[in-house]
VEXZA-112048 format. One record per atom (N, C-alpha, C): residue in one letter; x, y, z. Coordinates in pm, whole numbers, plus 50000, padded with zeros to 5 digits. Layout:
<atoms>
AXYZ...
</atoms>
This chain:
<atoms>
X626897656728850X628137651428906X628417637428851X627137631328806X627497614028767X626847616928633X627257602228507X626677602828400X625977594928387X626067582928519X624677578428508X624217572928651X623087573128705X622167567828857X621367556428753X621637549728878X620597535128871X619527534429008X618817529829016X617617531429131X616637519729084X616767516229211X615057503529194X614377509029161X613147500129151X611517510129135X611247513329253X610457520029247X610107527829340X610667540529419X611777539229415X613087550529479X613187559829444X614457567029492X614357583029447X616057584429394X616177595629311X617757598429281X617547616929323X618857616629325X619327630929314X620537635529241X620097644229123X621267645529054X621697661729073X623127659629087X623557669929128X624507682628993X623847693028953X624327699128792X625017710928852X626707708428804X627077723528831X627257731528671X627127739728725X626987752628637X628337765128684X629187773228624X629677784428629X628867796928698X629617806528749X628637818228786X628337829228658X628547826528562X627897834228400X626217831428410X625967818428437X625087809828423X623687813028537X623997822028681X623857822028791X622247825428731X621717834428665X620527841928669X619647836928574X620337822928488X619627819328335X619057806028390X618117807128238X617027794328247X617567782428292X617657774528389X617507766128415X616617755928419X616827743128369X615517732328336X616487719328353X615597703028385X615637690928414X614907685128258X615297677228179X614277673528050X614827662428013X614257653727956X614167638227881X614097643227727X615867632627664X615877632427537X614867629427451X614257614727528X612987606927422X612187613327394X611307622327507X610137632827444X609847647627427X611817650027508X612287664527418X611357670127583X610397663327663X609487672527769X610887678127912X610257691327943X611417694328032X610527699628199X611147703128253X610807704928400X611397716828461X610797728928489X611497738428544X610937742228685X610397735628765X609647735728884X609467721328945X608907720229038X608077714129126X607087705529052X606657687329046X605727688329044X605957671829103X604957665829074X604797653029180X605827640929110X606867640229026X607677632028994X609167637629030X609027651929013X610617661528994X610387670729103X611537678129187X611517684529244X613287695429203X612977703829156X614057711129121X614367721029210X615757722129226X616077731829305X617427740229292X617717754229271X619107764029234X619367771129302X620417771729375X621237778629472X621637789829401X621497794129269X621827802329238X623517804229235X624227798529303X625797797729324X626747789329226X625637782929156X626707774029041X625857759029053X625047753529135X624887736529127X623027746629157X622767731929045X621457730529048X621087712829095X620097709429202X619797697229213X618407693229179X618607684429129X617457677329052X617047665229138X615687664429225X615287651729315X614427644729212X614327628429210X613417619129105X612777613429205X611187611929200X611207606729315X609917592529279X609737581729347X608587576529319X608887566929140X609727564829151X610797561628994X609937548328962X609407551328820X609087534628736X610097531728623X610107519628612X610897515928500X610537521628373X609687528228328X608907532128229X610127550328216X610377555428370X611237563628357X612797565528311X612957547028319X614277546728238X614617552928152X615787561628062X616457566327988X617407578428036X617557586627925X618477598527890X617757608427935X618277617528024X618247632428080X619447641328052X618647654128064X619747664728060X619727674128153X620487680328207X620497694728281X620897703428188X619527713028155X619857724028062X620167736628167X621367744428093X621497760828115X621447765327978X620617776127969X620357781727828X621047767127662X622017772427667X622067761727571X623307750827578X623567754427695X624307740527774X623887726427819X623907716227782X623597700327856X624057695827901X623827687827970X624617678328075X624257663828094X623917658127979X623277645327959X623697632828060X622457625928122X622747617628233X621837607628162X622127593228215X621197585628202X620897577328293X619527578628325X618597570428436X618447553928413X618717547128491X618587537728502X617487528328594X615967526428603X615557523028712X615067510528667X615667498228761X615467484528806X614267477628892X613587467328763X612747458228784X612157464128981X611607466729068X611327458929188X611387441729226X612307438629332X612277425629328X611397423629489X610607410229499X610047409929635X610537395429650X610877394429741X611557381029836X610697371729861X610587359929832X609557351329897X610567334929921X610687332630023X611467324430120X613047333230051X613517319829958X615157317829898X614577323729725X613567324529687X613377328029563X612817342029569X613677351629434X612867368029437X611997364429300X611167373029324X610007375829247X609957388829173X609867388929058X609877403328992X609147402028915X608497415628850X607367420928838X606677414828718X605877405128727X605147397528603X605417396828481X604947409528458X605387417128286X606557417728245X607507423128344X609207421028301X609667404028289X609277393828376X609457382828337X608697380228225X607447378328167X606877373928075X608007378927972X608427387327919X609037400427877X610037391127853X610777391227937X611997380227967X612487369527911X610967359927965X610617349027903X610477347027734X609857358227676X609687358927539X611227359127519X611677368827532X612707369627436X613877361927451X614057349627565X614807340227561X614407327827477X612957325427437X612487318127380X612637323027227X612127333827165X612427335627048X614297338027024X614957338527108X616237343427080X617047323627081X616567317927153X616707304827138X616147294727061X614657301426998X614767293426837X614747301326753X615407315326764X616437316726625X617867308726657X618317307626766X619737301826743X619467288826717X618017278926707X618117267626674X618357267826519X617387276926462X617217275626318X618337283426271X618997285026333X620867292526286X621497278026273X621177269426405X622177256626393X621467246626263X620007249126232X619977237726140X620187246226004X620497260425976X620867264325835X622757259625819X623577254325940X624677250325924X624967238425867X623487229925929X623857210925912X624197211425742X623467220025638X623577211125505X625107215325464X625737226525526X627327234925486X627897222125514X627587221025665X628797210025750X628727192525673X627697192725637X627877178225577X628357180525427X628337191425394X628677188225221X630687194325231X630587199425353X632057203125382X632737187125404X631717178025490X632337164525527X632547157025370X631447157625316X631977147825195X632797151625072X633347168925125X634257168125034X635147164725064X635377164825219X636397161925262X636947145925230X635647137625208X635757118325242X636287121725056X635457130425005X635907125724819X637727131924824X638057142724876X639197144424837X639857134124920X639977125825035X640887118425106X640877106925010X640117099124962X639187090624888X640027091024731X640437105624661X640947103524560X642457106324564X643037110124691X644417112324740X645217098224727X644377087424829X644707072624825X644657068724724X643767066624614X643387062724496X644897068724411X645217075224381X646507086224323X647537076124374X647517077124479X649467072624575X649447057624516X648317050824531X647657039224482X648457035024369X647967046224241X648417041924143X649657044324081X649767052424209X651817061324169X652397046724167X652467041224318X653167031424339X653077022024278X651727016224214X652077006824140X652717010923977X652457019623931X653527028523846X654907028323851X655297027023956X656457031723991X657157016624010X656427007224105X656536995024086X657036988623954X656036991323830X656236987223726X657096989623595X657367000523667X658357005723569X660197003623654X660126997523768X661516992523821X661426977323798X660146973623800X660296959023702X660946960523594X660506966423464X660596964723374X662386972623370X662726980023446X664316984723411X665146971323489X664526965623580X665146952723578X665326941923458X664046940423430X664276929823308X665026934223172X664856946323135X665636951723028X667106949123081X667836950123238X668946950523255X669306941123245X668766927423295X668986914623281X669436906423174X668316911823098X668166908322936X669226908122885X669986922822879X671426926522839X672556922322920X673146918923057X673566908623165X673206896423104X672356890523077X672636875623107X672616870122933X673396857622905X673306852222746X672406848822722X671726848922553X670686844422530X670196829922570X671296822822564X670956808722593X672226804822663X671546795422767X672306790622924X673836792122872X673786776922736X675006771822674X676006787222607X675546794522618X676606801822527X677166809222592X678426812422593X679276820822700X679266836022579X679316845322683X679836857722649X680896861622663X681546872022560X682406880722648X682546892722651X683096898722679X683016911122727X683996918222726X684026924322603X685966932122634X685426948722628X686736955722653X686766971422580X686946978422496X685996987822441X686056987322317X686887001122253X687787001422189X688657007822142X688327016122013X688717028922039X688837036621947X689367042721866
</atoms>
C-alpha cells in the first residue's frame, strides 16, 4: 500500500501487498534487493501472511538499522518494491537525546573528513583568487596609465594647433601691420 515505512529501532512495520484474484493460488514471497534472500513463511524477524483474496501482509518485527533498505512483494513474477527505512534508537537523558555510539562516531567521522575536504577545497581557491586580484590591480593600473597619456596627447597637440594658429594671426614683428584682403580670382 506504501513505497516506503520508516520505523525506529527496535519496532515493527506492516506492509500491506495487494495482488489481483489471477494471483490468488501463486507463489507468494517478502525478499530484500541487496541479498536477492526472500521469505515465504514465518520466522523470528518476518511474519507473512495471505488471505488468499488479493492482499498479502508482511509483519517486520524487532527492526535494526542494519535492516534498512529495498524490499519487494513478489507474486510469481510481479514486484512491488518498498523501501525500509529504520532510525538510529534515541534514549533521553534530562534535555539531551543520546543515540547509539557507533552511529554518532559514524557521524562524527564524516563531518570531520567532509569539513577538511571543504577546507582544502577553500585553500585550492586562495592561489585562483589572488592571481584573479592582480590581474585585476595590472589591468586597472594600465587603464590609468593609457587615459594618462591620451590626455596629455591630446593636451599637446591643442597646444600646438594653438600656436600654429597664432603664428599665422599675429605679425611677425610687433611694428609691422598686416593686412588682410580677399583674394580674387
Amino acid at each position: 500500500m506504501s513505497s516506503s515505512v520508516t520505523v525506529d529501532e527496535g519496532g515493527n512495520i506492516s506492509v500491506q501487498c495487494l495482488y489481483t484474484s489471477t494471483y490468488n493460488n501463486k507463489h507468494k514471497q517478502w525478499c530484500r534487493y541487496k541479498d536477492q534472500s526472500c521469505y515465504t513463511s514465518q520466522n523470528a524477524l518476518v511474519e507473512i501472511s495471505d488471505d488468499r483474496k488479493g492482499s498479502l501482509t508482511v509483519v517486520m518485527s524487532g527492526l535494526m538499522k542494519s535492516d534498512s533498505g529495498w524490499y519487494y512483494c513478489s507474486v510469481e513474477d510481479f514486484h512491488a518494491p518498498v523501501q525500509l527505512t529504520v532510525n538510529v534508537a534515541k534514549v533521553s537523558v534530562g534535555d539531551v537525546q543520546v543515540t547509539d555510539k557507533f552511529s554518532v562516531t559514524e557521524t562524527t567521522t564524516a563531518l570531520t573528513t567532509e569539513s577538511t575536504s571543504r577546507q582544502y577545497d577553500d585553500l585550492k581557491i586562495w592561489p585562483l583568487l589572488i592571481a584573479l586580484l592582480l590581474l585585476l590591480i595590472l589591468v586597472t593600473v594600465t587603464s590609468v596609465i593609457l587615459r594618462n597619456k591620451h590626455r596629455e596627447n591630446n593636451n599637446h597637440i591643442s597646444n600646438v594647433k594653438r600656436e600654429k594658429v597664432s603664428d599665422e594671426c599675429e605679425p611677425a614683428h610687433a611694428e609691422e601691420t598686416v593686412i588682410y584682403s580677399p583674394v580674387r580670382e
